[in-house]
C-alpha positions in Angstrom: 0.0 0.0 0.0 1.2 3.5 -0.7 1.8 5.8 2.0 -1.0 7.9 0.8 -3.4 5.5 1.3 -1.9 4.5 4.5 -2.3 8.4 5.6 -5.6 8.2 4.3 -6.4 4.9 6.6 -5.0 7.0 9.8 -7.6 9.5 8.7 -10.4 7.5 8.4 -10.3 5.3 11.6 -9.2 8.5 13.6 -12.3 10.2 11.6 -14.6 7.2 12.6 -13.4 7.7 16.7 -13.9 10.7 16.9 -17.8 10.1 15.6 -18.2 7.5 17.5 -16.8 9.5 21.3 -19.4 12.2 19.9 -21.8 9.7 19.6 -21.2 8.7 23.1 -21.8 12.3 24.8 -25.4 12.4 23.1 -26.7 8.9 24.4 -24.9 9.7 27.7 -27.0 12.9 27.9 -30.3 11.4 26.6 -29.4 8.9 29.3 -28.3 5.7 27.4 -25.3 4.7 29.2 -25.1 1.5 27.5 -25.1 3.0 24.2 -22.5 5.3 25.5 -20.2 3.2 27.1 -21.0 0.7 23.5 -20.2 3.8 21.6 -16.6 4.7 23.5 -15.7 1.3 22.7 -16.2 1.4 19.1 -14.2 5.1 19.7 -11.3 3.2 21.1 -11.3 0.5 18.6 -10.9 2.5 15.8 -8.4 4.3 17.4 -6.5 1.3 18.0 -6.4 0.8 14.5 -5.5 4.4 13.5 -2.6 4.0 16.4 -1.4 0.6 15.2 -1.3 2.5 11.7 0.7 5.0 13.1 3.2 2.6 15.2 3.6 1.1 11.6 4.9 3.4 10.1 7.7 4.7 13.0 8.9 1.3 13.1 9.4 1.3 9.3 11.5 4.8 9.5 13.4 3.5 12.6 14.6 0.5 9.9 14.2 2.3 6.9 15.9 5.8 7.5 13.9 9.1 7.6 10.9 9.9 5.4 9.3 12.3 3.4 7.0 14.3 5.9 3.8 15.4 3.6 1.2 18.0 4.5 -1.5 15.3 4.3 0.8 13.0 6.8 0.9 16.1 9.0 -3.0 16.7 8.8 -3.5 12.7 9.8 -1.2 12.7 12.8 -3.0 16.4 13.9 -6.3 13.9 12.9 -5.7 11.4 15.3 -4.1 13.6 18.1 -7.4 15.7 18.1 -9.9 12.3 18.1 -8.0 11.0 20.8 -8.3 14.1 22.8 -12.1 13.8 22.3 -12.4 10.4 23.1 -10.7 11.2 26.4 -12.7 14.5 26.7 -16.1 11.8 25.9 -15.7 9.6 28.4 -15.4 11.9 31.4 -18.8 13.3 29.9 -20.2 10.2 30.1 -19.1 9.3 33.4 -20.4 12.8 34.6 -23.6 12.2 33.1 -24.1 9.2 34.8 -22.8 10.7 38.0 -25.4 13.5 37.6 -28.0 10.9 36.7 -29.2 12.5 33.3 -32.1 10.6 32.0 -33.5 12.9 29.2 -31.7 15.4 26.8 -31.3 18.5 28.2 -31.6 17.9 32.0 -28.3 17.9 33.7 
């Protein structure tokens, strides 16, 4: 695979987490914990898969030597770095809204 397209896959499952933490916030304020807590799951899955991505290719410069740095690879890792800051961010909602007891949109 070409490292566009391997860019492109950081994009995408760092794209997909962040969604899915997002997702998490609005069932944990409507009150559906277990769709939350289903939905930071699927968050950290995908990130898991943007991160092994990621690991991939540092492991091929460390044997390989230095590589070309491209705006696009720049705007993935700034990608990723941001959806796992809202994944974090998403789960302390969630565990506030259940704290707080939320049951219906809107009532915190």
């Amino acid at each position: 695979m070409e490292q566009e397209q391997i860019v492109f896959q950081i994009i995408l499952h760092g794209g997909n987490g962040r969604s899915s933490s997002m997702e998490a916030i609005i069932a944990a304020k409507a009150g559906d914990f277990a769709r939350a807590r289903a939905k930071l799951q699927e968050a950290a899955d995908e990130l898991h898969e943007a991160h092994k991505i990621q690991t991939s290719l540092i492991q091929s410069e460390i044997r390989e030597g230095p590589s070309t740095v491209s705006l696009l690879m720049v705007h993935a890792q700034d990608h990723l770095m941001n959806a796992i800051v809202v994944k974090d961010l998403a789960s302390e909602f969630v565990d506030l809204y259940e704290t707080l007891g939320c049951s219906q949109e809107g009532e915190a």
